[in-house]
PDB file of N, CA, C and O in Angstrom:
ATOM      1  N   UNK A   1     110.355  91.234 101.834  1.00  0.00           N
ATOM      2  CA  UNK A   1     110.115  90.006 102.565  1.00  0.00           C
ATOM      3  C   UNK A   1     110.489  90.170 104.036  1.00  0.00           C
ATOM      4  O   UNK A   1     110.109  89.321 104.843  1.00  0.00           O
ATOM      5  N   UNK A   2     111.268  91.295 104.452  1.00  0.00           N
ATOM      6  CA  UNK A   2     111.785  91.017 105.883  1.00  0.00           C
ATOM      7  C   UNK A   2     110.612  91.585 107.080  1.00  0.00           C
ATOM      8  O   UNK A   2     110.646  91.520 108.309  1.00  0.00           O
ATOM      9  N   UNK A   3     109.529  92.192 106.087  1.00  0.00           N
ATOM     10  CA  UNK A   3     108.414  92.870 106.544  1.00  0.00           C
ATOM     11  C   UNK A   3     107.819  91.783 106.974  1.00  0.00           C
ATOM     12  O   UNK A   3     106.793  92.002 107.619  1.00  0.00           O
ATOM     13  N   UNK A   4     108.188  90.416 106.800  1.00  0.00           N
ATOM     14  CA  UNK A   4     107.053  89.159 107.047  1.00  0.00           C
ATOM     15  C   UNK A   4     107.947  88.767 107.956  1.00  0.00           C
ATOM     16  O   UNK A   4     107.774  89.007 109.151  1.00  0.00           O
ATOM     17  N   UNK A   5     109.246  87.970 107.393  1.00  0.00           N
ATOM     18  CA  UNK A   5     110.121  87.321 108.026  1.00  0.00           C
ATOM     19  C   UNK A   5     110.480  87.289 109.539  1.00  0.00           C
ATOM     20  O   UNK A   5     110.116  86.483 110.395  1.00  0.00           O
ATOM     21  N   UNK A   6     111.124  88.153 109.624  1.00  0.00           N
ATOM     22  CA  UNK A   6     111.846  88.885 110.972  1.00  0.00           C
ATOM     23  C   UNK A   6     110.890  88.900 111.778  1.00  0.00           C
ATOM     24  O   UNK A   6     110.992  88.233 112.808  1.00  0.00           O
ATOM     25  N   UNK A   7     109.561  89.761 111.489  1.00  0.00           N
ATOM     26  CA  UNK A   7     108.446  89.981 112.675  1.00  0.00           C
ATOM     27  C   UNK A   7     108.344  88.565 112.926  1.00  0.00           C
ATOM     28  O   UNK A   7     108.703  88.070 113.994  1.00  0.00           O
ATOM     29  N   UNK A   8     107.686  87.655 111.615  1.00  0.00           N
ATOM     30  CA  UNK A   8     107.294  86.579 112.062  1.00  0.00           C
ATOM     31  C   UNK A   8     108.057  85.532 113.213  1.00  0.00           C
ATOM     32  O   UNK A   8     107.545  84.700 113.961  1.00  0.00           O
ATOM     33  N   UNK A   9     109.616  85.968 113.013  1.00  0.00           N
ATOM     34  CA  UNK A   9     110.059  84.526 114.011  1.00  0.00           C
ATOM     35  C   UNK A   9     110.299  85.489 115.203  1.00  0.00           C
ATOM     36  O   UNK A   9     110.604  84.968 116.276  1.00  0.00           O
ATOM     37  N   UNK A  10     110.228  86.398 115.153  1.00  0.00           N
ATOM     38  CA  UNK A  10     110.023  87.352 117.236  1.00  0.00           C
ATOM     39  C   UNK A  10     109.027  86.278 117.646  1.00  0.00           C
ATOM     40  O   UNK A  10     109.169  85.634 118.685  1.00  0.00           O
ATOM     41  N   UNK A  11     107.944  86.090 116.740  1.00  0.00           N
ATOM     42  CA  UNK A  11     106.829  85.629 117.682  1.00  0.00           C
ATOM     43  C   UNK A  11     107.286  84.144 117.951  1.00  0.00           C
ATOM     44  O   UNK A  11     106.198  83.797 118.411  1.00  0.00           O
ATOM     45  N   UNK A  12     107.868  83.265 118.006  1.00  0.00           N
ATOM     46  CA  UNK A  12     108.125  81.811 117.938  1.00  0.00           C
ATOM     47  C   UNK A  12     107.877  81.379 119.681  1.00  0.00           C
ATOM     48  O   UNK A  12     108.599  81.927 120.513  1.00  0.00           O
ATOM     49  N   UNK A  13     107.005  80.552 120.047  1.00  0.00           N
ATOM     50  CA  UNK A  13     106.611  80.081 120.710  1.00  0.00           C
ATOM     51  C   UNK A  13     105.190  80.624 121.435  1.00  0.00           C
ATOM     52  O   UNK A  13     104.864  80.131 122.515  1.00  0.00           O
ATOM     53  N   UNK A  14     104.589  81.370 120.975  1.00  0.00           N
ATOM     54  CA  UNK A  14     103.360  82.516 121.206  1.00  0.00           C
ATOM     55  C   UNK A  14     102.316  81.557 120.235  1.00  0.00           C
ATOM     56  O   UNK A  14     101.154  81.457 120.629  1.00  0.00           O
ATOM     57  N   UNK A  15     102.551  81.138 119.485  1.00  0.00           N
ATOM     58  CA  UNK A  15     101.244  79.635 119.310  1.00  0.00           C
ATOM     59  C   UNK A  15     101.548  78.592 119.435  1.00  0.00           C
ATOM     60  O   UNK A  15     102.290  77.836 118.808  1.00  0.00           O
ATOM     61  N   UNK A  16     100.815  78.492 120.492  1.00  0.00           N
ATOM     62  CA  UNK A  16     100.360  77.005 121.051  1.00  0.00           C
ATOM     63  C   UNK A  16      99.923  75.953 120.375  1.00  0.00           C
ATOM     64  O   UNK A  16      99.624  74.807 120.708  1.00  0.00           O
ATOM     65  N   UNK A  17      99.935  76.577 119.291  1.00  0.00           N
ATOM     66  CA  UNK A  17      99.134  75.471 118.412  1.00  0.00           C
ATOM     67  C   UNK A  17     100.056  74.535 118.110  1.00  0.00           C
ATOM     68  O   UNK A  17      99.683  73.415 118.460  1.00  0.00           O
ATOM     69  N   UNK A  18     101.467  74.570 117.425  1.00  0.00           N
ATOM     70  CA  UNK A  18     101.884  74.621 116.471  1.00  0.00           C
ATOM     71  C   UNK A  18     103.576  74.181 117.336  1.00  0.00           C
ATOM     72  O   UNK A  18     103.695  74.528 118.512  1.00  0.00           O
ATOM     73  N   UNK A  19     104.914  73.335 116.550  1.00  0.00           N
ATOM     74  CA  UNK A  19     106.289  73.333 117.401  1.00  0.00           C
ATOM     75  C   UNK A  19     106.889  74.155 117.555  1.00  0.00           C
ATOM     76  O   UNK A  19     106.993  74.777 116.497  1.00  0.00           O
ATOM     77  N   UNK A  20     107.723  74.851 118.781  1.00  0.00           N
ATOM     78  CA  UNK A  20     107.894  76.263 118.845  1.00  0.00           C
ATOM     79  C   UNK A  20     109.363  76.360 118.054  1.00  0.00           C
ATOM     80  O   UNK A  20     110.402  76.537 118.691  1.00  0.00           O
ATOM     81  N   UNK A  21     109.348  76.267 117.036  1.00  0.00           N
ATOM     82  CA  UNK A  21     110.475  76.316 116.685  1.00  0.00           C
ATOM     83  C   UNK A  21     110.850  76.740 115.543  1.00  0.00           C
ATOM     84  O   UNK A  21     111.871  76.242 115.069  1.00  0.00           O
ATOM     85  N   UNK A  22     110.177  77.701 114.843  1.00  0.00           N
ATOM     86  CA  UNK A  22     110.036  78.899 114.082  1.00  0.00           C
ATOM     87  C   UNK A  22     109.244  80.106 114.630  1.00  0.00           C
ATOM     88  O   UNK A  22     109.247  80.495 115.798  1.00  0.00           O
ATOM     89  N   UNK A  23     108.492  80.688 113.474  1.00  0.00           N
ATOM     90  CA  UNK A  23     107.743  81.609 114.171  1.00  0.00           C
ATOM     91  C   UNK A  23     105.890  81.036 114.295  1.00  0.00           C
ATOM     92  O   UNK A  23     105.511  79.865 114.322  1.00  0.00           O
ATOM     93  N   UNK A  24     105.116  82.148 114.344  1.00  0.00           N
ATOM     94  CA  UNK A  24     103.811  81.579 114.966  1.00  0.00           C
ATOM     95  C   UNK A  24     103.070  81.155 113.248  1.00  0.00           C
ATOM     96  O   UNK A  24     103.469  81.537 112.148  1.00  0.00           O
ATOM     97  N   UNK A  25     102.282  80.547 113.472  1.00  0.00           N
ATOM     98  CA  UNK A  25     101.496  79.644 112.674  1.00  0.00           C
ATOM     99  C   UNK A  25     101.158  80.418 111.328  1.00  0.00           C
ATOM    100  O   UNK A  25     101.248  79.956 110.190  1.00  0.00           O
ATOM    101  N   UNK A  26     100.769  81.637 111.682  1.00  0.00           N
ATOM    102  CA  UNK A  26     100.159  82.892 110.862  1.00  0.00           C
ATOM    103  C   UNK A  26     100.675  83.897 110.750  1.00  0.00           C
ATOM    104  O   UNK A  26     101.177  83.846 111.873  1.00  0.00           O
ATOM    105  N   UNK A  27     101.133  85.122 110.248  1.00  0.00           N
ATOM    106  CA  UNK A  27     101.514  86.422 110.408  1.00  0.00           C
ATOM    107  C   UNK A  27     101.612  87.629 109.021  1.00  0.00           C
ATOM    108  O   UNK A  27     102.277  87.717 107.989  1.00  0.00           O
ATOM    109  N   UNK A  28     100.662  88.347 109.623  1.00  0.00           N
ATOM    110  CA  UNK A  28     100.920  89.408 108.414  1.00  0.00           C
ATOM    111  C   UNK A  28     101.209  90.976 108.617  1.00  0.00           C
ATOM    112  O   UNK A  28     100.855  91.705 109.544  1.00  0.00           O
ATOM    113  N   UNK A  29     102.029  91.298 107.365  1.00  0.00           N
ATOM    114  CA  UNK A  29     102.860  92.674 107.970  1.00  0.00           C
ATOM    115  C   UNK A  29     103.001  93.219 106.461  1.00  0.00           C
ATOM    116  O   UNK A  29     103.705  92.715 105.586  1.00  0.00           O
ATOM    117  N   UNK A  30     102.170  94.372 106.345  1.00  0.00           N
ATOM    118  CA  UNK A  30     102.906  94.937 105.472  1.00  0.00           C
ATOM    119  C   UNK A  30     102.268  94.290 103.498  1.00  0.00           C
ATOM    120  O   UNK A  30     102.841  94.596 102.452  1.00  0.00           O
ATOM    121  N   UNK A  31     101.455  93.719 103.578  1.00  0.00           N
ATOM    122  CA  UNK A  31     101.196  92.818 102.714  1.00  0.00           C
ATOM    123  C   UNK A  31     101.795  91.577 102.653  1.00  0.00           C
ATOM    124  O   UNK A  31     101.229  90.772 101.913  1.00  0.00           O
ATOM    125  N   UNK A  32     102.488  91.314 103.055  1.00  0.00           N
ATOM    126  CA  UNK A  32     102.907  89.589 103.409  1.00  0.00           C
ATOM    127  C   UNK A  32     102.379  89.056 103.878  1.00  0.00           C
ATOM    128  O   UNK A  32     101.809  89.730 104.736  1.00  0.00           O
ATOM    129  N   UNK A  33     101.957  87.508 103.937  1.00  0.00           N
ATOM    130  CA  UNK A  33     101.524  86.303 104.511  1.00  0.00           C
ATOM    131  C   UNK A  33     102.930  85.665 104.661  1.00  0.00           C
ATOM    132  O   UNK A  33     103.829  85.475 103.842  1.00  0.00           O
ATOM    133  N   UNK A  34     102.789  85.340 106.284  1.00  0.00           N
ATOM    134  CA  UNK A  34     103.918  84.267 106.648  1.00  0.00           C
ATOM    135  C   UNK A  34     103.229  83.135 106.913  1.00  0.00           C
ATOM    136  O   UNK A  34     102.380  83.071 107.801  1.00  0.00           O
ATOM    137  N   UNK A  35     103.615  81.996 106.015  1.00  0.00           N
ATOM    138  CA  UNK A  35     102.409  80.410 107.235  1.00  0.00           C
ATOM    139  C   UNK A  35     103.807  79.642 107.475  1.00  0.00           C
ATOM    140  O   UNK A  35     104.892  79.767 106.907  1.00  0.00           O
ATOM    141  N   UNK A  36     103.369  78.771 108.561  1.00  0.00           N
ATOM    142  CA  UNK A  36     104.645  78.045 109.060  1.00  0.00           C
ATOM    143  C   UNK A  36     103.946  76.611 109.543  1.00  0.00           C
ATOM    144  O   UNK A  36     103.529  76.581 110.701  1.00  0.00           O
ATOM    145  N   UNK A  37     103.832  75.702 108.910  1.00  0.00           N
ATOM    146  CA  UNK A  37     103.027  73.941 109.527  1.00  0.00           C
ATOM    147  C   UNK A  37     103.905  73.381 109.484  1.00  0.00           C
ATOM    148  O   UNK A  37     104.857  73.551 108.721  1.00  0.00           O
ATOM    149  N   UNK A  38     103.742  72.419 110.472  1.00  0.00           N
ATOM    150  CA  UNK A  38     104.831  71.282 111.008  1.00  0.00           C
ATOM    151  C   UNK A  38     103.834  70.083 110.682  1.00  0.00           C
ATOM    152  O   UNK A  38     102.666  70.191 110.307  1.00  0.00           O
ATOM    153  N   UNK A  39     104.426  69.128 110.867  1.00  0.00           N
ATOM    154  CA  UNK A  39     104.121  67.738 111.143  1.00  0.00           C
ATOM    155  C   UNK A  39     105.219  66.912 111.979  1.00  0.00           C
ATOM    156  O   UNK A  39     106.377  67.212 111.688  1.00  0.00           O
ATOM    157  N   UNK A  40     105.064  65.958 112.934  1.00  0.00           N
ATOM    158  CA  UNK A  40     105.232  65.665 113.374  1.00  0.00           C
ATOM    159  C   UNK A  40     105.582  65.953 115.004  1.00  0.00           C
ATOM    160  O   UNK A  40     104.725  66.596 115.610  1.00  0.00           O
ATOM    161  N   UNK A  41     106.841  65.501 115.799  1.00  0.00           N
ATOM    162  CA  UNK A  41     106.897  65.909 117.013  1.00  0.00           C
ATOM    163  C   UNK A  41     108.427  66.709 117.118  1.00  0.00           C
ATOM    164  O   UNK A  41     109.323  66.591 116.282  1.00  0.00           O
ATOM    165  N   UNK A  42     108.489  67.633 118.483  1.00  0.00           N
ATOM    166  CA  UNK A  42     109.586  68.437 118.330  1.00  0.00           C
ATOM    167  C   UNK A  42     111.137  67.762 118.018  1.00  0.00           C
ATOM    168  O   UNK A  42     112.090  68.400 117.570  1.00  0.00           O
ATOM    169  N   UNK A  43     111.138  66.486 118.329  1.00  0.00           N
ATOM    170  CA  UNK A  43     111.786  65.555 117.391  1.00  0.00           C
ATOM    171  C   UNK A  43     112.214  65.201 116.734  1.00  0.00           C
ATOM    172  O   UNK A  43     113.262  64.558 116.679  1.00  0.00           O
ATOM    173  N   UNK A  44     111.444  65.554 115.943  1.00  0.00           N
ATOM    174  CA  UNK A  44     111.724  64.644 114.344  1.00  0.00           C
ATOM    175  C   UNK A  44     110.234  65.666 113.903  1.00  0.00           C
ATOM    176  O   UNK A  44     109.146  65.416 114.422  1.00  0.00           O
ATOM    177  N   UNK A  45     110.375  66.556 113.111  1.00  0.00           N
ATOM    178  CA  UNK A  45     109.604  67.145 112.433  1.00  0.00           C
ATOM    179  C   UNK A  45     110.051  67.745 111.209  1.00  0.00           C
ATOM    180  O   UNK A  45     111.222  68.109 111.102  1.00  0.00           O
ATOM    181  N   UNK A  46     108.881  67.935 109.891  1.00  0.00           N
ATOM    182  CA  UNK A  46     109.130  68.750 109.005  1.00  0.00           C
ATOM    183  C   UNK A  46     107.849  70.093 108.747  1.00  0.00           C
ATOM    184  O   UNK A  46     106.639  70.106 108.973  1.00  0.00           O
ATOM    185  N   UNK A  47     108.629  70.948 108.279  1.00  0.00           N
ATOM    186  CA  UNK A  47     107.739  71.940 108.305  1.00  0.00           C
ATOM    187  C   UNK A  47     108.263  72.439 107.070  1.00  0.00           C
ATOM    188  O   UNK A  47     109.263  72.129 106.423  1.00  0.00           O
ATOM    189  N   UNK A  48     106.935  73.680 106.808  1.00  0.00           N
ATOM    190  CA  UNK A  48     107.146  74.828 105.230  1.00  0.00           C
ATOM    191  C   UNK A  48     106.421  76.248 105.556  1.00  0.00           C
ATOM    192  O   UNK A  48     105.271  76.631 105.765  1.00  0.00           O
ATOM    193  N   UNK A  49     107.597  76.762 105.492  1.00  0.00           N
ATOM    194  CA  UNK A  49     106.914  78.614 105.751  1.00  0.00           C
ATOM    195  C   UNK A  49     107.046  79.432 104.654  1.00  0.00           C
ATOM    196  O   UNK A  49     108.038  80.156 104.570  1.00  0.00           O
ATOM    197  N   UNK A  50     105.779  79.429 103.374  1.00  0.00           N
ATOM    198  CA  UNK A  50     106.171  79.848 102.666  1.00  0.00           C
ATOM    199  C   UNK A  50     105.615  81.614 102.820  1.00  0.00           C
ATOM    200  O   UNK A  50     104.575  81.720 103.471  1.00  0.00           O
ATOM    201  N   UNK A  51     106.066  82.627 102.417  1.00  0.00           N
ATOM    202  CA  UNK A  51     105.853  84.072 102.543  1.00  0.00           C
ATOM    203  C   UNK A  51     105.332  84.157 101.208  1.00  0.00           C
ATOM    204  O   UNK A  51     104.964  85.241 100.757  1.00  0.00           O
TER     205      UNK A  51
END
């Protein structure tokens, strides 16, 4: 898992899409899928990054 993990939150604020406050939206390494969605504002938000 750290093949996903770790890379994934280097990238944290590199999508724009998305609150910068994990890693980027998408990421794969190694055979892992990292996803990371938010809802709401940097605020008051919840999110789920499942690998």
């Amino acid at each position: 898992m750290d093949n996903a993990l770790r890379p994934a939150l280097m990238k944290v604020g590199e999508d724009k899409s998305d609150i910068p406050v994990r890693g980027a939206s998408k990421f794969e390494n190694g055979g892992y899928i990292y996803t990371f969605k938010t809802t709401g504002t940097i605020e008051n938000f919840d999110g789920i990054e499942p690998i």
